[in-house]
Backbone as a chain_set.jsonl record, in Angstrom:
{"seq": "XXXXXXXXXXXXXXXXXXXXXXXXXXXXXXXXXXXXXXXXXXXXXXXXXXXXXXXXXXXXXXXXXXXX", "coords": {"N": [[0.847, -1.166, 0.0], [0.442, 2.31, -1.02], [1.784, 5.032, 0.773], [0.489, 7.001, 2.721], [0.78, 9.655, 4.31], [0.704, 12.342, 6.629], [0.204, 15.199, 5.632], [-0.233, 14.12, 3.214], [-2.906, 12.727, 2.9], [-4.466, 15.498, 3.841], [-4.439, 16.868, 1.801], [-5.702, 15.199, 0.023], [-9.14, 15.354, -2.38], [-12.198, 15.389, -0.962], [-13.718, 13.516, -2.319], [-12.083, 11.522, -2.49], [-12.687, 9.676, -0.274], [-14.457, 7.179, 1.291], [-16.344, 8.251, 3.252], [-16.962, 10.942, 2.645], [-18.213, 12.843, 4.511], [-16.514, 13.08, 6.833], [-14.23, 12.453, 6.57], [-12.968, 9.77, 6.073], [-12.227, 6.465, 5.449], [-9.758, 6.779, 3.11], [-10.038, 6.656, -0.246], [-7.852, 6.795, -2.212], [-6.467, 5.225, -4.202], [-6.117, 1.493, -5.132], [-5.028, -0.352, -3.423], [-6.099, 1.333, -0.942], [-8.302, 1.212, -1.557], [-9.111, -1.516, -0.927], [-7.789, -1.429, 1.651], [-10.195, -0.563, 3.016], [-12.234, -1.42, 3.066], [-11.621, -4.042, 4.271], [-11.531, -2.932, 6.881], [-13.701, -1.687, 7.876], [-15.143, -4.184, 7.39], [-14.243, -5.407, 9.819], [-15.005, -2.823, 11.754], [-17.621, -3.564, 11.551], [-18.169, -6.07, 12.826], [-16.876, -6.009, 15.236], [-19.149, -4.108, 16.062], [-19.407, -1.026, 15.523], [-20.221, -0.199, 13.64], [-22.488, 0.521, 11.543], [-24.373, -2.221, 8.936], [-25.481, -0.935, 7.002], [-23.617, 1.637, 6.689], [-21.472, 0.289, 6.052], [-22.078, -0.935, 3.954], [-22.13, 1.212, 2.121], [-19.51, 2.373, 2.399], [-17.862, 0.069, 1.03], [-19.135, -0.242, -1.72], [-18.113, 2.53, -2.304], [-15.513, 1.883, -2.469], [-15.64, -0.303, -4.229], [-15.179, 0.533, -6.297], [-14.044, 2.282, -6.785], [-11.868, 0.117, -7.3], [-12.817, -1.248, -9.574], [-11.626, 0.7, -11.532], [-9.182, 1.191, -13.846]], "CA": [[0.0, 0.0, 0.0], [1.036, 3.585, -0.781], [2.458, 5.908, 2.163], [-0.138, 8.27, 2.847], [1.474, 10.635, 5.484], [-1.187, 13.209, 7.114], [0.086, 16.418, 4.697], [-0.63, 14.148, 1.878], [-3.976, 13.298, 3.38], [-4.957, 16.685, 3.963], [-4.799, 17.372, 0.339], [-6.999, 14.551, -0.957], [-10.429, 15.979, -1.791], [-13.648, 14.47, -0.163], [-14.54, 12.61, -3.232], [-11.255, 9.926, -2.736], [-12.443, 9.23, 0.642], [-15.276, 6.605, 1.275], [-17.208, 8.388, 3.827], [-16.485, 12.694, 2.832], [-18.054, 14.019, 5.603], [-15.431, 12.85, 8.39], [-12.802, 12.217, 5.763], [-12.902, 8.557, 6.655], [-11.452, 5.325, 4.795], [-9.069, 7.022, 1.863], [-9.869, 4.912, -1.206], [-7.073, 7.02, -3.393], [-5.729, 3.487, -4.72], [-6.319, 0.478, -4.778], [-4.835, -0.586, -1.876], [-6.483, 1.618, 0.292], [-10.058, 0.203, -1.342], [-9.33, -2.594, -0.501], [-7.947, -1.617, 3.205], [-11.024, 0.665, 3.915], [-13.103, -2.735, 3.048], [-11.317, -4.308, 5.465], [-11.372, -2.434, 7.923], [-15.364, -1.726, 8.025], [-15.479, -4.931, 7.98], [-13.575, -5.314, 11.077], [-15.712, -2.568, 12.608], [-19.316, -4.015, 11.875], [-17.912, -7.374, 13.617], [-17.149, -5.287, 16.525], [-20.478, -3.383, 16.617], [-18.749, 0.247, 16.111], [-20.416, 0.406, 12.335], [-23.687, -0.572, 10.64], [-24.056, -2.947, 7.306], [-25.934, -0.214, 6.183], [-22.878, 2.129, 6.535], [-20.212, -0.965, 5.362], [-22.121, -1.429, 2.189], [-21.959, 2.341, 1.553], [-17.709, 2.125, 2.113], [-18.062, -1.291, 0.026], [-20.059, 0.63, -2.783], [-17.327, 3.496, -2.911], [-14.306, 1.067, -2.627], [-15.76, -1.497, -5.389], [-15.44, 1.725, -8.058], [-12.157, 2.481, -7.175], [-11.035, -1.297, -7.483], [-12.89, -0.929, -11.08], [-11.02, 1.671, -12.404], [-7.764, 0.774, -14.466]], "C": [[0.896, 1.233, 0.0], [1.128, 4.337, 0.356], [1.383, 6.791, 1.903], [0.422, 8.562, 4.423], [0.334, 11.422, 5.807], [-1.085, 14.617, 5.931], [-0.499, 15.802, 3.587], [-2.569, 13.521, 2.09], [-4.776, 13.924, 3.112], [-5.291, 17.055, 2.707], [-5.277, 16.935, -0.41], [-8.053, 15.127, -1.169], [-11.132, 14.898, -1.453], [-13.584, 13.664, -1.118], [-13.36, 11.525, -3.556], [-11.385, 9.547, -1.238], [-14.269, 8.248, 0.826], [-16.238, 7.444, 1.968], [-16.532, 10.396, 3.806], [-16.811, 13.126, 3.507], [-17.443, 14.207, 6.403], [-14.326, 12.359, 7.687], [-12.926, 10.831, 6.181], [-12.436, 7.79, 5.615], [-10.936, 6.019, 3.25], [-9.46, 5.908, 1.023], [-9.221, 5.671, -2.885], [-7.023, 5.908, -4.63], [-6.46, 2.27, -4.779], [-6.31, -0.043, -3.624], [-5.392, -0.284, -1.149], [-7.774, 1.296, 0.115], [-10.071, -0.529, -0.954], [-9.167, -3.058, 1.458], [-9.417, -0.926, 4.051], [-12.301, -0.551, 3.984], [-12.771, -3.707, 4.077], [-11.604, -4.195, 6.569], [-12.991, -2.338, 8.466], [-15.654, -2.852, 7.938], [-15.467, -5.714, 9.539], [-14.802, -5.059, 12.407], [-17.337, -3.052, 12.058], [-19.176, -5.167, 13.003], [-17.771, -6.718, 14.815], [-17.892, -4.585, 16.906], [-20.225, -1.103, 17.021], [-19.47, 0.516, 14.479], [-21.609, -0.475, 12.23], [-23.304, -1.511, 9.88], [-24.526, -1.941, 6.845], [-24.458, 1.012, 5.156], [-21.429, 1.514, 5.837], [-20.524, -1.128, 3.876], [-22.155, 0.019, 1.69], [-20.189, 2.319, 1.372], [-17.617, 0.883, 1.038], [-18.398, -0.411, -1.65], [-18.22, 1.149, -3.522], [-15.953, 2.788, -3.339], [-14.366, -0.243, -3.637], [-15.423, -0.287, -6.659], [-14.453, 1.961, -8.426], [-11.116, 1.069, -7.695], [-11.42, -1.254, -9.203], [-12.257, -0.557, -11.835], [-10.177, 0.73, -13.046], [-7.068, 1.525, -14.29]], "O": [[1.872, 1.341, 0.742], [0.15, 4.112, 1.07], [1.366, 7.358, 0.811], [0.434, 7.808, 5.396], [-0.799, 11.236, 5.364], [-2.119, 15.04, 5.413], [-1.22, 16.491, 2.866], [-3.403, 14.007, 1.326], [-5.739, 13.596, 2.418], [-6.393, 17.555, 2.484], [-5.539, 17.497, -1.474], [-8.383, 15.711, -0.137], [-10.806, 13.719, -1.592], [-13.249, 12.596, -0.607], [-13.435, 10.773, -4.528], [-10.355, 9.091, -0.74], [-15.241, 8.87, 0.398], [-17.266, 7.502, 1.292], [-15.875, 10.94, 4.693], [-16.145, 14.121, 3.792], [-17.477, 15.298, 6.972], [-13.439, 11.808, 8.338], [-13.063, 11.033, 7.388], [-12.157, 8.482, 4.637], [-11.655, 5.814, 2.272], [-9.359, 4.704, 1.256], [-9.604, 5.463, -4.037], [-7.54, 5.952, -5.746], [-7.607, 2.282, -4.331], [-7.274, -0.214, -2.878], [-5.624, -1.13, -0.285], [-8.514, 1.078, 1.074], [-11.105, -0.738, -0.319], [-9.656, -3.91, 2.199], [-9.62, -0.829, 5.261], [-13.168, -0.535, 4.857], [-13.688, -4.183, 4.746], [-11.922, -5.122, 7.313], [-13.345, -2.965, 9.464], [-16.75, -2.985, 8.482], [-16.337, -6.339, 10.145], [-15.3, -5.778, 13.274], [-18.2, -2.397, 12.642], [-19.949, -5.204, 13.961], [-18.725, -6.894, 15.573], [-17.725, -4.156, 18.048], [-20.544, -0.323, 17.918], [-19.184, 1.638, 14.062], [-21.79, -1.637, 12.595], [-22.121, -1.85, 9.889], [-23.885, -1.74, 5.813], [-24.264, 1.21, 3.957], [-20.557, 2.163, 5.258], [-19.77, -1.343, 2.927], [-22.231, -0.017, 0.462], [-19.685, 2.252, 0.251], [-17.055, 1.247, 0.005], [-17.523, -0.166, -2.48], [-17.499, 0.706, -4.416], [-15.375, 3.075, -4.387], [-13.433, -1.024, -3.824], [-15.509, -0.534, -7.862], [-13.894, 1.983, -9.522], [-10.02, 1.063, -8.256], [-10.515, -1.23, -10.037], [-12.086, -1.17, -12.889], [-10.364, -0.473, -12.866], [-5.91, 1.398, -14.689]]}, "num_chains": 1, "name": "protein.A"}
């Protein structure tokens, strides 16, 4: 997975991050679609996230895996 540091971060806009209003799961890359899928999966199993809200990160992180 690519190095995202917090300056580089900061300078993504909303629309490469799964959830733009709280900046939440980067899905620049690949990689990070696939970690932000992960990870929401993680938190539904631990009861800190919906499915409703997992299949919205899912959604945004299947588009980016699309691309070429």
């Amino acid at each position: 997975m690519a190095k995202l540091d917090t300056s580089k971060r900061d300078k993504l806009p909303a629309k490469d991050f799964a959830v733009p209003a709280t900046r939440a799961y980067p899905v620049e890359d690949a990689a990070h679609a696939r970690n932000a899928k992960a990870r929401s999966s993680q938190a539904v199993k631990a009861g800190r996230m919906s499915k409703a809200e997992k299949a919205k990160i899912d959604k945004k992180a299947d588009a980016k895996l699309a691309e070429k």
